[in-house]
N, C-alpha and C positions, 0 to 999 in steps of 0.2 A: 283445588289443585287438579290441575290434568293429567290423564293417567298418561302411561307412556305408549306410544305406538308403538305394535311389535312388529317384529319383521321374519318371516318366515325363509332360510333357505333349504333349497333339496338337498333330502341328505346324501351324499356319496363316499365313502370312504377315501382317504391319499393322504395318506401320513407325510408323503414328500412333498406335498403342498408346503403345509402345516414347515416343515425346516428348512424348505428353502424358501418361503417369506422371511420367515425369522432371521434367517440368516442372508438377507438382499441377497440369493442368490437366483434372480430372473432378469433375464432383459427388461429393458423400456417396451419392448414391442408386446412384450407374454407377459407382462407386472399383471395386468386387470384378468386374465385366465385363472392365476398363479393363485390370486386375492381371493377371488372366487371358488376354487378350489379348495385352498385352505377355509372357506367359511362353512361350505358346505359337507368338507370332513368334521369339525365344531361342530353344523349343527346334528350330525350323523348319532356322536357320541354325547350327544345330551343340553349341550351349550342350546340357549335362547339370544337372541338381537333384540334392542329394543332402541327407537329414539327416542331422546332428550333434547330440551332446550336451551343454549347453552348461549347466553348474549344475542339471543335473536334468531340463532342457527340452528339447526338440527346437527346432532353428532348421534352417529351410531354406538351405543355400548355393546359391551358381550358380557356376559353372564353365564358361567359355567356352572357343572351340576352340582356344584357346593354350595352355590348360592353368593359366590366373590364375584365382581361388576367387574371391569377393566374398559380401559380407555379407548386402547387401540387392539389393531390385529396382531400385531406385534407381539404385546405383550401378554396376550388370550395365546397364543400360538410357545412363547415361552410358558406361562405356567403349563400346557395339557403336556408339552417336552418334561419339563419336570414331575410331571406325575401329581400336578395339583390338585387335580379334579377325579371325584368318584367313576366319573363317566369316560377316565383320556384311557388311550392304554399304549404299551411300549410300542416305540415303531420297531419292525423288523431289523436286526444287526444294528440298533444301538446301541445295545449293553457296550460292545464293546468301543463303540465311537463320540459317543454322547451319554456322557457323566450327568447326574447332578448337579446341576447349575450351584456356584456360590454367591450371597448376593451383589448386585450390585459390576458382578464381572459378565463380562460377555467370550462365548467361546467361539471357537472355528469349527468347522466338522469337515473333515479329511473326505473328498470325493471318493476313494475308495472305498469297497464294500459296500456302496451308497444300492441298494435298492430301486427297480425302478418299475414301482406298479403304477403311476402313472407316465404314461408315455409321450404325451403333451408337450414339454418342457423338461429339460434339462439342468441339472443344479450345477449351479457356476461357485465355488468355494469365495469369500468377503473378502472385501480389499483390509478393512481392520478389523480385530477380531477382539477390539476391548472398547469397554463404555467409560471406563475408569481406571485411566495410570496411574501406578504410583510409583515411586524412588524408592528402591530400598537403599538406605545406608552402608549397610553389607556389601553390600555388589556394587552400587552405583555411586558416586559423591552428587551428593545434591547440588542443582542446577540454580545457578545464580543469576538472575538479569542482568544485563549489559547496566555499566555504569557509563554517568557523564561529569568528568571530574574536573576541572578549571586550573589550566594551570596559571602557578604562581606569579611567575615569571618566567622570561623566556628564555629557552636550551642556552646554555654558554655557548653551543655551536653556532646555532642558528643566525641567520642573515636577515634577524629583526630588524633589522636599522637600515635597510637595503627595502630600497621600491619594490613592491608585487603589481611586474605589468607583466604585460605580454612578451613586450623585446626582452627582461629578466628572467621569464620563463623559458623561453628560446633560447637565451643564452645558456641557462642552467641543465638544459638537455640536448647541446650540443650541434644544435640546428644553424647556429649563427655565431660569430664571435665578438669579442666586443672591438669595436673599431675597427669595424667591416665597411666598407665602401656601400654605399646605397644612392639611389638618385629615386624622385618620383617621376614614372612617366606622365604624357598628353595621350592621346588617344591615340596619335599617330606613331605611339613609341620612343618620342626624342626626351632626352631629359629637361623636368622644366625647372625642377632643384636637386643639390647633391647636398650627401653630409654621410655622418658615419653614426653606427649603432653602438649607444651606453646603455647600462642599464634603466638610468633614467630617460631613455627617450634616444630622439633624434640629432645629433649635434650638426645645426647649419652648417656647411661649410661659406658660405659669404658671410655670416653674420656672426658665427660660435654661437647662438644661442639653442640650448636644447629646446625642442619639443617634444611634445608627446605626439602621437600617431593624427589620429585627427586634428590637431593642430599645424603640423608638420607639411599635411596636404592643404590648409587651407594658407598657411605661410607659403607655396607653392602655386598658389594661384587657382588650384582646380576646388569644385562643388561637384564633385564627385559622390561624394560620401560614399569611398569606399578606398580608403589608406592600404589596408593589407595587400590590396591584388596589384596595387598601383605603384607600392615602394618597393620595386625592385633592386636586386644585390649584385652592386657591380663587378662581377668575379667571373660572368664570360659562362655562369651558367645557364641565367635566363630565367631565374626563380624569384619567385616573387614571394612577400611575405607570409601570404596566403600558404603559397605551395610547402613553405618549412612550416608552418600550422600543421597543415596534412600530415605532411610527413611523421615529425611526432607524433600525432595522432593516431596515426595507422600502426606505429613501434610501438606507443602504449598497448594498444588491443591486440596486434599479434603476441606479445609477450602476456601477457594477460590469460589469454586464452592456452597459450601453453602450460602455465604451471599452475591453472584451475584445476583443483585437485576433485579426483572422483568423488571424495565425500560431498566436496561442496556441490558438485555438480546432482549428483542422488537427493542431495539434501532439499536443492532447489527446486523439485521436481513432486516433490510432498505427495505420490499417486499412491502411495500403500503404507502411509501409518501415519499416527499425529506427531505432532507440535511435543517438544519437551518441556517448557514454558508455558506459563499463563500469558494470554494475549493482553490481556488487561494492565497486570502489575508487572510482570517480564519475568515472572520468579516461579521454578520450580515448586516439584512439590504432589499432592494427589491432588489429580486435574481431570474434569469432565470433558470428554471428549466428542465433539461434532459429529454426527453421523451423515455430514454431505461435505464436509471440508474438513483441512486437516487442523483446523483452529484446538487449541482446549484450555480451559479457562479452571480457576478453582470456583467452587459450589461459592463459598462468601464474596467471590468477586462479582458475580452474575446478581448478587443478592437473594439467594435460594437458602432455601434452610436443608433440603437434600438433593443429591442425587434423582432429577427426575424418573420417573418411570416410560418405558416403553422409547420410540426415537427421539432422540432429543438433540436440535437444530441452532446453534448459536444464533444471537441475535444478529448479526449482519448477514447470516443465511435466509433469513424469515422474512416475509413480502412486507412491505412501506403498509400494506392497506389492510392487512386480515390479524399480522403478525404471527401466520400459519408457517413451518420451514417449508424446507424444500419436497416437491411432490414430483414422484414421475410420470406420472400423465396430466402433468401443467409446467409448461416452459416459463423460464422467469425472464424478465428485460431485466438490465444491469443500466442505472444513470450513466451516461457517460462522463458526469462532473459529480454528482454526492457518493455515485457506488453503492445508493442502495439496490433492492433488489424487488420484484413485484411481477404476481403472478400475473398473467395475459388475460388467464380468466374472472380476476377480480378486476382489472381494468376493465374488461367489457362488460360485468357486472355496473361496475359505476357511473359505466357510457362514458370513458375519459378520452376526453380528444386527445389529452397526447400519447396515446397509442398508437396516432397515425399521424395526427399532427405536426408533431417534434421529433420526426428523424430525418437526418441528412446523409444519405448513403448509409452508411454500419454507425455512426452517431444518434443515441435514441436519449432522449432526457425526461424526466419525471415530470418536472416544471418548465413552465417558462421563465425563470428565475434560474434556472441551475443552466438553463439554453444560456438568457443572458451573460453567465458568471463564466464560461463556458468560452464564448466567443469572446469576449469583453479581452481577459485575459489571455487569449490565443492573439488580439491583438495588440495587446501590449508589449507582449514577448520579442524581446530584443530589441527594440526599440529605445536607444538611451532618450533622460529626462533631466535638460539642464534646470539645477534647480537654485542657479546663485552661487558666487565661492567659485567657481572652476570644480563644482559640483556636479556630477550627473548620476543619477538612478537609473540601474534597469534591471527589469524582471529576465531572467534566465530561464530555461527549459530543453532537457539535456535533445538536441536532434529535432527541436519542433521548427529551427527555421528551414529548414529544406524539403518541410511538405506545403511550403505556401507555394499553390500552383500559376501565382502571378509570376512566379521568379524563374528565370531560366536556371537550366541545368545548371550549368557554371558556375553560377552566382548560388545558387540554392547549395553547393559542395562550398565553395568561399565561408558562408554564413556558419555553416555548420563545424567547418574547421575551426573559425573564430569563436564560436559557442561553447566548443570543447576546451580552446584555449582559457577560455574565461572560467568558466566552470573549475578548470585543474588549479587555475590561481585560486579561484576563492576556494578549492579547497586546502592547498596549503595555508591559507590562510587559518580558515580551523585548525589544522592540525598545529597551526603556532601557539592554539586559543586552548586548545584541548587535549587534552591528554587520549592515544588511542582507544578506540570505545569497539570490542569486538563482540560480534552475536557469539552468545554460548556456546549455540547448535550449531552455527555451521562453519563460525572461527571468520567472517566475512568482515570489512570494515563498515559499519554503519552508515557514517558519517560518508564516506567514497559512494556506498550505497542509496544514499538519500539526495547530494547532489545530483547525483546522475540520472536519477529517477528510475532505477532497476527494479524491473518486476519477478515475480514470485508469487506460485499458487499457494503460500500461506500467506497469509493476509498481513499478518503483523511485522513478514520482510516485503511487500508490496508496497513499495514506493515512487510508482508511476505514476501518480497525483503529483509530485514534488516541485515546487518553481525553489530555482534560489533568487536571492533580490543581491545587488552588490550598487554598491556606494563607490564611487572611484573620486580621487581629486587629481585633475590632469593625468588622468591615465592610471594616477596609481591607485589601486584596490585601498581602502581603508574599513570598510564594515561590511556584514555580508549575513542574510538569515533564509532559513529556510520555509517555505509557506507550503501549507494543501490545503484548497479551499473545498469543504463538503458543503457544497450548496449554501444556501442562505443563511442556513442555521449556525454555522461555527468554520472558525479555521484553524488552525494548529501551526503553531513556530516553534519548533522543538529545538533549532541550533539559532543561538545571535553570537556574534561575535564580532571585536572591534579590534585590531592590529594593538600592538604596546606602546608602539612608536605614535599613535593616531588619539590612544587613550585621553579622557578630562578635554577631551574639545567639540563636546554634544554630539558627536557624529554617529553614533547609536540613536540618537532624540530621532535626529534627521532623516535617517534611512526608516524609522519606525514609524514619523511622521505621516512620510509618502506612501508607505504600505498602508497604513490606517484610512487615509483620504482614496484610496483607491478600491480596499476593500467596503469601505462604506457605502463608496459610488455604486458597485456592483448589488448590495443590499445584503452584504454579510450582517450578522446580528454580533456575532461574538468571536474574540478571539482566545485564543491557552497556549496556556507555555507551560512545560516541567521545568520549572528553576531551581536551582542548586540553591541550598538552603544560604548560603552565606551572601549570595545576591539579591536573595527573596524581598527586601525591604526594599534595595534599589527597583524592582520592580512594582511595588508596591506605593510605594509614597514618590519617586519619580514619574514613573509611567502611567497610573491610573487603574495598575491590576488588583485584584483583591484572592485571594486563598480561595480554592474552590474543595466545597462541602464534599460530604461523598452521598448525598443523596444527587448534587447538578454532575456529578461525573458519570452516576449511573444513568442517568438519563441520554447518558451519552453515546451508550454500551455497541452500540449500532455502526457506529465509527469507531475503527482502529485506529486511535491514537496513541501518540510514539510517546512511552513514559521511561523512564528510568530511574535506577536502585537509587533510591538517597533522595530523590528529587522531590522540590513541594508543585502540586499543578496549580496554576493560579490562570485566571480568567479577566475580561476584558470586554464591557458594554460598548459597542460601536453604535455612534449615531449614526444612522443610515440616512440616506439622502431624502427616503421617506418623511422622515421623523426633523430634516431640517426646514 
């Protein structure tokens, strides 16, 4: 066996080293002075360095005058604070600012009174000052995960029985009325057909027969493909269908943003404390908390038997290649389609071309596989897919048609108003299918939040990955689910949903069908769903999914996937186009 190399540093005394490592309180710029420091006060007061080989790597241990080993700086830097070692001794005006550590808690230390015999570096007080939250019952009601509940049937109120198009959503927020005069222009502006607006569509006026929007322009004569800018309202304003899109759309979000309430808006913002919730199972409770994000997760969800010791880095913090967290003097690249994370300096360790390879402006990708999956579905986005029946599929993504820089300005605002419109149907559509489903913490809608693809620096409300898929027959919305594809390896459908009116006529098969054949194309492996237990079978022995273990969920831990209270997760083997 080989002995350990040792590692000799000078000694200098700086007790303020020593607590403001402990306590992240140094820049990025002064971190390696800060380290340095504190190792050289350790080695001053008796402590010894030695390396180890650890999977092939050298890791530095410390070894204080007791003769206990420790992992990191960190945590050598907490025991000498505690008074662990024969060799530490009190820093100057602790006593009265730094207690006795209890275990397992992490403290703050109040910048006043602070000391300052070293004059190097300045101590900046921690954004969180705990390793381990817990609920007390006393003080706190315990934190329950968002539920996904299935309703039975639909509201006595509700306008089930009533088309989910666009001309109905317009009508329902007061944009248009019904048996409003409309004609479709020509280019040159003259009308080339007239009819009026129902819910269900367009009513000819030569022929009485309704159409739906695209149908309506091509009964019209024009190959346009583009109904909304072209079905103008003949009432002497000059608005086009397009333009009440907007319209609504701009009245949602300014209303929206008025009675965004400060919590939610502090909540969303997660720069100084954790998560109340496990990211994992969505449930309170005592939770280990991430020391570079505001994730926390329970000890059994991670599959850990304790509380690690010294920083400790969620697994979607920690590089794709070392599985080391986050470090500050190594920048990490972010996939811009799986979201994992990976240091710069193990990429150039590995000599990976896509370092430099695979980026396109601020778009950087791990693989060429996630590049593919990436663009693949950036083109499919909006795009309807006739698929037979007066059927069409198309993939949704809240504002992605107005960065395609093929498209003029005009038209690029067109697309996106009509995205939004589509979007707001299918999600009334859910909310017909489901019963409201709100985040604990910040009281937000999920479901409104998942559509839309709303971001958020905690991970587990970060839904800027999100496509929705919707199924329409002539116009009218019938099925509709939500997809984030993490690279090759898995994708996640947390909401499906089929209208009442729509129900027992395959059109869930259908919409699932085409997402399946298109995720496959891409080279996705697998798909999950959280199913509500009383559909679990229909899932199961209709669809081809099967119950997933909890050792293939941990394998998962990396991605934040969307679970919820009650729900069973079940998985999904895709042939990939490899494998046909």
């Amino acid at each position: 066996m080989d002995m350990p190399t040792m590692f000799i540093f000078e000694p200098e005394i700086c007790h303020e080293a020593v607590i403001a490592w402990y306590h992240g309180g140094s820049s990025k710029k002064n971190v390696r002075n800060v380290s340095l420091k504190a190792k050289k006060h350790l080695s001053a007061v008796g402590w010894v360095f030695w390396y180890a080989l650890k999977k092939g790597k050298r890791e530095l241990r410390y070894q204080s005058p007791t003769g206990k080993v420790f992992y990191s700086l960190k945590t050598a830097c907490r025991n000498h604070i505690d008074g662990g070692g024969e060799g530490s001794s009190p820093v100057a005006g602790e006593s009265q600012e730094l207690k006795p550590k209890q275990p397992r808690k992490r403290k703050s230390l109040s910048q006043e009174n602070q000391p300052l015999m070293c004059q190097s570096f300045q101590y900046k007080p921690p954004k969180r000052d705990k390793k381990l939250k817990k609920q007390e019952s006393q003080t706190k009601p315990r934190v329950l995960q968002s539920s996904k509940r299935v309703r039975e049937g639909p509201l006595p109120s509700s306008s089930h029985r009533n088309r989910k198009t666009i001309l109905s959503w317009l009508i329902d927020n007061n944009a248009v009325s019904e048996l409003a005069k409309v004609y479709y222009r020509n280019k040159a502006g003259e009308p080339l057909m007239k009819g009026r607006i129902t819910r269900d569509g367009i009513q000819c006026d030569c022929c009485f027969r309704v159409f739906g929007l695209t149908a309506f322009e091509a009964h019209a004569g024009s190959t346009n493909h583009r109904p909304a800018a072209n079905i103008m309202l003949d009432d002497g304003s000059g608005r086009s269908l397009s333009d009440c899109q907007r319209q609504v759309r701009d009245s949602i979000m300014t209303t929206s943003s008025k009675v965004e309430s400060p919590k939610t808006v502090k909540d969303n913002s997660y720069q100084h404390e954790n998560d109340e919730v496990c990211s994992a199972c969505r449930d309170g409770g005592e939770l280990i908390c991430c020391d570079h994000c505001p994730s926390a997760f329970h000890v059994n969800c991670l599959g850990l038997e304790e509380v690690p010791d010294g920083d400790w880095f969620c697994p979607s913090c920690c590089c794709g290649i070392c599985g080391i967290g986050y470090s500050t003097d190594d920048s990490f690249r972010t996939c811009q389609q799986c979201e994992r994370k990976f240091h710069v300096g193990c990429l150039r360790s590995k000599k990976s071309s896509h370092l430099k390879n695979y980026q396109t402006g601020k778009k950087w990708f791990c693989t060429h596989s996630c590049e593919k999956i990436f663009y693949g579905l950036q083109k499919l986005t909006g795009k309807p897919i006739p698929i037979g029946n007066n059927l069409t599929w198309t993939l949704l993504k809240s504002d992605e048609a107005c960065f395609d820089s093929d498209i003029d300005h005009a038209h690029s605002l067109e697309n996106s108003a009509e995205n939004h419109s589509k979007l707001s149907v299918a999600l009334d559509v859910m909310h017909e299918c489901f019963e409201p489903s709100k985040d604990v913490y910040t009281g937000r809608d999920l479901v409104e939040d998942v559509i839309f693809s709303r971001k958020s620096k905690l991970k587990r409300l970060n839904f800027k990955g999100f496509y929705t898929v919707i199924l329409e027959e002539n116009d009218d919305m019938v099925s509709i689910a939500t997809v984030r594809v993490y690279g090759n390896r898995v994708a996640e459908i947390p909401l499906v949903a089929t209208r009442f009116r729509h129900r027992r006529r395959g059109m869930c098969r259908v919409l699932m069908n085409e997402l399946e054949k298109n995720l496959a194309k891409f080279g996705v492996e697998k798909l999950v769903l959280p199913a509500v237990p009383g559909v679990v079978d229909t899932w199961t022995n209709n669809f081809g999914f099967s119950h997933m273990r909890d050792d293939e969920r941990s394998e998962l831990l990396q991605y934040t996937l969307i679970d919820f209270q009650g729900t069973i997760m079940c998985q999904k083997l895709l042939q990939t186009q490899m494998e046909l």
